[in-house]
N, C-alpha and C positions, 0 to 999 in steps of 0.2 A: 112251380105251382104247388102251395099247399093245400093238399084233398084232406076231406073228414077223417080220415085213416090216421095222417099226422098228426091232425090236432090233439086225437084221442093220446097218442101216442106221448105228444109233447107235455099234457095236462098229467098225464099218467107218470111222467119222469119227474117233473115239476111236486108231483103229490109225494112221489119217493123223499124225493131232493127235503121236503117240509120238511117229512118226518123224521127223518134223519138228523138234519136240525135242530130241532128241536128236540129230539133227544141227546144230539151232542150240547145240547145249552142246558138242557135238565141234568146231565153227566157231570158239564160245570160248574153249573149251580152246587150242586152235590161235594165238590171236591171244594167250592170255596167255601161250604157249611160243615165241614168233614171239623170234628174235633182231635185233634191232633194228641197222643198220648204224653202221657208224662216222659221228660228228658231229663237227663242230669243237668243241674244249675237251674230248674226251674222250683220253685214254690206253687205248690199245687193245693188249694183251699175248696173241699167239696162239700158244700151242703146239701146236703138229699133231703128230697122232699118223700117221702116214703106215707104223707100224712097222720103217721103214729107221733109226730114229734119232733123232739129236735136230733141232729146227727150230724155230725161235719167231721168231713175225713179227712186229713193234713198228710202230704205227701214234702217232706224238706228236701232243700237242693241233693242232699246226699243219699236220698231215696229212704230215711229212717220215717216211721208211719205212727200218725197219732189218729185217734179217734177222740173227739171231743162230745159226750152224750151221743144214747142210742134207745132214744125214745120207743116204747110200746101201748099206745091205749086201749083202753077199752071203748070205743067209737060208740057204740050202741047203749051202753052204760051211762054214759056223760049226755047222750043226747035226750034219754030220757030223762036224766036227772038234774039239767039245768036248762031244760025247751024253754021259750024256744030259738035259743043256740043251738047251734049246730057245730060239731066237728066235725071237717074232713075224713072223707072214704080213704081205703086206702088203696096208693099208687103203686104202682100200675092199674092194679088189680088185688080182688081178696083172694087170688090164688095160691100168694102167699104171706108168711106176716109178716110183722114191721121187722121185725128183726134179720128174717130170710133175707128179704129185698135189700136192707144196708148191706148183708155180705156178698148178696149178688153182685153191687153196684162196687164194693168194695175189687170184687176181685176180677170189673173189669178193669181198673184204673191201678192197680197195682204194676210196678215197676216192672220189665219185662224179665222173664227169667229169677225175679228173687223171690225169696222162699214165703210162702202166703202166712206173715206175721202180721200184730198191730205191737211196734215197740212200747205206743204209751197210749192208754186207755184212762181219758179224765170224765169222771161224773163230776156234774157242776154242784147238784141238791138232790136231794132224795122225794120226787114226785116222777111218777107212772110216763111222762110226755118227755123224760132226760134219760130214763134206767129204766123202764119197764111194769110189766102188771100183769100179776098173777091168778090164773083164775084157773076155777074146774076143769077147763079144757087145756091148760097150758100144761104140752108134753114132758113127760121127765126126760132128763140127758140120759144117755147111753152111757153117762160116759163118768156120771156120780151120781149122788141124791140129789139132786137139784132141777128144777123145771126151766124150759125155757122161755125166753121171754127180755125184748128190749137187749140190755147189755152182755146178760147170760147165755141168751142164744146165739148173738153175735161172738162171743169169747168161746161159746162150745163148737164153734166150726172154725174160729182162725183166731190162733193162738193169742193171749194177751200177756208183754210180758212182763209190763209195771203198771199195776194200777192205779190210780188218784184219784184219791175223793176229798171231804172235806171232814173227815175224821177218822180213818183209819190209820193204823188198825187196831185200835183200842175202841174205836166209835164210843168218847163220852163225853163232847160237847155237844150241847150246852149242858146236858146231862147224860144217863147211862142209856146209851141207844138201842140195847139189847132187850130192856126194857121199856123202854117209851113206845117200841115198835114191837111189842111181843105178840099186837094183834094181827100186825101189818104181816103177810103174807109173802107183799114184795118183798122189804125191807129183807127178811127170815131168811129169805132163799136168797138174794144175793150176800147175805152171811156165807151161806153153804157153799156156795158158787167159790167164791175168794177160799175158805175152808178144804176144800178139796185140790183146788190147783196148785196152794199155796203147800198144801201137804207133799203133794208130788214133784215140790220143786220147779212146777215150771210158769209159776206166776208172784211176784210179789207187789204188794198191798203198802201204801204209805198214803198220809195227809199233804195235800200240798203245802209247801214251805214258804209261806209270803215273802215277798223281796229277794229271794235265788233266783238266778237265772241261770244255775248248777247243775239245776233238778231234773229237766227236761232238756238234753243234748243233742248232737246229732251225734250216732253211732257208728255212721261206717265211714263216715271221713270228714271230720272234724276240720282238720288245719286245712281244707280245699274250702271252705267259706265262713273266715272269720268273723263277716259281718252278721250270721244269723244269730239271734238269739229268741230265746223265752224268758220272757220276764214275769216271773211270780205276782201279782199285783195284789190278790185278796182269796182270803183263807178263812169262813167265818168271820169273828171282827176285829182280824189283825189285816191291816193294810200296807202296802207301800207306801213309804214317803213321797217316792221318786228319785232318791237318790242313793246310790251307793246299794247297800243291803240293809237299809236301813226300813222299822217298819215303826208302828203305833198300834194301839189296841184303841179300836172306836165304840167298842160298847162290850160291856163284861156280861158273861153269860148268866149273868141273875137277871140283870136288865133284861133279857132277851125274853122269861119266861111271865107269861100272864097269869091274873087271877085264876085262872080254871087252868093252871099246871098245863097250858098248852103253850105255843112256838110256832113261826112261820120260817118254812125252811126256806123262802126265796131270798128274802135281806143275808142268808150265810154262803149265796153261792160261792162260787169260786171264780173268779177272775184273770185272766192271764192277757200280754199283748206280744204278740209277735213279730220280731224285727227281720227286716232282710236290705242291708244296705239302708237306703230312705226310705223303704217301704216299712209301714207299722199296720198291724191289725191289731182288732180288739174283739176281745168276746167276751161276758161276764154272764152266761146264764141267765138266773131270772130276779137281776140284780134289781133293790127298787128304788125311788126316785124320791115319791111323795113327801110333800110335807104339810104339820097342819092337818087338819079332819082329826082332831085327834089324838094323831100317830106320834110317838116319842119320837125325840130328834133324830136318834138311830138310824130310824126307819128309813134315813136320806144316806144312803152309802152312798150313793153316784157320787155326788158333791166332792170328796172326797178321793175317790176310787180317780175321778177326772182330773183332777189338778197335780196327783200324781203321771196319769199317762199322756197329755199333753197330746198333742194333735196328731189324728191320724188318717191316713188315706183312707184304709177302710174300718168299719163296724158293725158289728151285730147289733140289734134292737134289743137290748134287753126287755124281759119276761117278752118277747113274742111282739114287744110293740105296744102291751096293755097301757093303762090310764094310770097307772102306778109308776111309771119308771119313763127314762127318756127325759128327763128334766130339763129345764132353761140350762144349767150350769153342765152336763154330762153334753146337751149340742153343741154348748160355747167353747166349750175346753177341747174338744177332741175334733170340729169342724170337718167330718169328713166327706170325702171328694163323693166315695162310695158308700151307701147305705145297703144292709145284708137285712132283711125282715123274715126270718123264720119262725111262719104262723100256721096257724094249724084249725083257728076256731072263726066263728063269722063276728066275735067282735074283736077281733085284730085287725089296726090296732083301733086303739082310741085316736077320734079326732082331734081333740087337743094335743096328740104329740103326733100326728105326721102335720100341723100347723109349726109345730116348736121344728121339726125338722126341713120346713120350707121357709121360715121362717128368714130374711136376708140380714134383719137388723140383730139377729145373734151369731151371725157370721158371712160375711160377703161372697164369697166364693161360691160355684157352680155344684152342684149335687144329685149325682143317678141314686132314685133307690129302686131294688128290686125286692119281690117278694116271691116266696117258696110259695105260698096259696094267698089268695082272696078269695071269700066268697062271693057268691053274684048278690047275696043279700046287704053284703055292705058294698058292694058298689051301688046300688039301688039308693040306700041309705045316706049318702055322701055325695054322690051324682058326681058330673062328667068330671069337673075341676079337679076331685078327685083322682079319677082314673088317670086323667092325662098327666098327672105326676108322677104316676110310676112308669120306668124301660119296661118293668115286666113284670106280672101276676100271677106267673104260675109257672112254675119249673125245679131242678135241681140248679142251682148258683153256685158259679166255679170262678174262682178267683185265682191266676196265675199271675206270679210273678218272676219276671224275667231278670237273672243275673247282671244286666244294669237299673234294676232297682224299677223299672216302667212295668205294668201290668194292664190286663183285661180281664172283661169279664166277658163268660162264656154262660149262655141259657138254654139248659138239656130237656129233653120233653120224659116229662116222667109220665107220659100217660103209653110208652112204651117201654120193652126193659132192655132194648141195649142204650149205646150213646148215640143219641139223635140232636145234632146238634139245631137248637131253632134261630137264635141267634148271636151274635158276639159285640162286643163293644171294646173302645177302645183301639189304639193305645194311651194309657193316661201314663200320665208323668209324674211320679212322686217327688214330693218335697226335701 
């Protein structure tokens, strides 16, 4: 006979039994959302969203470490100065700055046990949201005359020990940079920055080399993966052919300057693709596209920059996804599986290019793209169609690639500061 005694009893074990459960299935959950560390023979591709800009941390099979831009802005500066646009707050939190937060993130995802270096440190162009911005408040280093901020703050806490940019270190394309930038603040102090390290030995300063793939190696164990490489693509406006080391010059530095003795540094970014087996990525900064309204032919590197790199799994949006870049001929050429959108501002991107990049009739194939932020104003703007094209609108975007050439994608919640992973995709199959 069961008396009310038992019931209570049985309902009471039954309520343990739940919970239990259900924390052994939240425990689950948890270990099949756990983001896994970097291993040897992995390629590891981290864009952080830090909302100062752009930042992508490269971890190679051989554990050698690149940083590719380490954007700093001034948020409150731009917001009043171009309303009513909006830039992105920054992530996590403003407890610390953009540049804190990349070495935070940097030195969870460092290789276990190896020494907390960045072997190669590439600035794409010289604007505040790639390298940083200097202002009244922006701390001096302990450690020279130099203030921190974006690329300089990240190099004054974990060593930098080749830099690349797209004119050092003489910086005098298209002219004498010393002087074009004399007012420039930023510009001045990461002179000083490179000046001081460089002094002490334990930093050197070069242009990237279009069409080498010499330039940028892996350092600690080269012959254990023959198939990676860095491919130089664009340097200013010498480009890769595509073949061999062979390169072109697309437009002379007289071209480049206008009636009012001024220059757009985005058409000079810097370019590079990276191979791993079948696997290719691409990234070219805030390379542009446009043609027409205008703009001398120049102004279309993509065109170009694309028929050199040839089709790849994955890609960055160039300038952030703007209305300027991302062309018919840059989505044709390059058809990738993966699209990387690191945006920062509420009109990223232009809707005519996430059209050109859904687009089937300039390429048949399937296509995720993810983005580092969207704001809720242009998803408003653009409405659901929109929305439901992107995996994902807000996060740090981690691209691993697995020593038989197949990879994923991994999406971290940067609204905390360890690795939280939200969600993963994949496995895709590289061509």
């Amino acid at each position: 006979m069961i008396t009310k005694n038992k019931v209570v009893v049985l309902l009471s074990l039954m309520m343990v039994y739940c919970a239990c459960r259900s924390q052994d299935l939240q425990q689950d959950n948890d270990t099949l959302l756990k983001f896994d560390p970097w291993q040897e023979g992995y390629l590891d591709i981290h864009h952080i969203n830090t909302g100062g800009g752009d930042a992508a941390f490269f971890i190679f099979p051989d554990g050698t470490t690149m940083l590719f831009d380490a954007g700093d802005m001034d948020v409150a500066g731009f917001n009043e100065k171009y309303a009513p646009m909006k830039a992105t707050d920054l992530h996590p939190s403003d407890s610390l700055t953009a540049g804190q937060w990349i070495v935070h993130y940097i030195k969870q995802v460092l290789p276990k046990g190896a020494e907390p270096k960045i072997d190669y440190a590439l600035v794409s162009h010289f604007h505040s949201d790639h390298y940083g911005n200097v202002h009244k408040e922006s701390p001096i280093s302990g450690k020279g005359n130099y203030r921190l901020t974006g690329l300089t703050e990240v190099g004054d806490i974990i060593p930098i020990k080749t830099l690349i940019d797209r004119s050092g270190p003489n910086y005098n394309y298209p002219v004498n940079l010393k002087e074009y930038y004399e007012r420039d603040q930023t510009f001045l102090n990461y002179l000083d920055f490179i000046g001081h390290h460089s002094k002490n030995g334990s930093l050197t300063c070069e242009s990237l080399k279009s069409g080498r793939n010499d330039q940028i190696v892996l350092t600690n164990e080269p012959k254990l993966y023959p198939s990676f490489r860095v491919q130089n693509v664009k340097c200013n406006g010498t480009i890769w052919s595509g073949e061999g080391q062979q390169t072109f010059e697309y437009m002379n530095k007289e071209s480049l300057i206008g009636e009012n003795g001024k220059f757009n540094e985005n058409p000079l970014s810097l370019a590079i693709k990276v191979s791993y087996g079948k696997f290719d990525y691409f990234t070219g900064g805030d390379m542009t596209g446009l043609k027409g309204y205008g703009k001398p032919d120049w102004f279309d590197v993509e065109t170009p920059v694309a028929k050199a790199v040839g089709q790849v799994e994955v890609t960055t949006l160039n300038h952030h996804g703007n209305r300027d870049a991302t062309n018919e001929n840059f989505v044709k050429e390059l058809s990738p599986r993966v699209v990387v959108q690191q945006s920062w501002c509420s009109d990223h991107p232009g809707q005519e290019v996430y059209e050109r990049l859904a687009s089937k009739s300039l390429y048949s194939g399937e296509r995720d793209i993810f983005a580092t932020n969207i704001h809720e104003e242009t998803k408003v703007t653009f409405g659901s169609w929109f929305n439901r094209a992107y995996k994902s609108m807000e996060g740090h975007i981690v691209i691993r690639v697995t020593p038989g050439g197949d990879y994923y994608v991994y999406v971290l919640d940067d609204n905390v500061s360890f690795l939280k992973l939200k969600s993963k995709f994949g496995p895709y199959v590289s061509n």
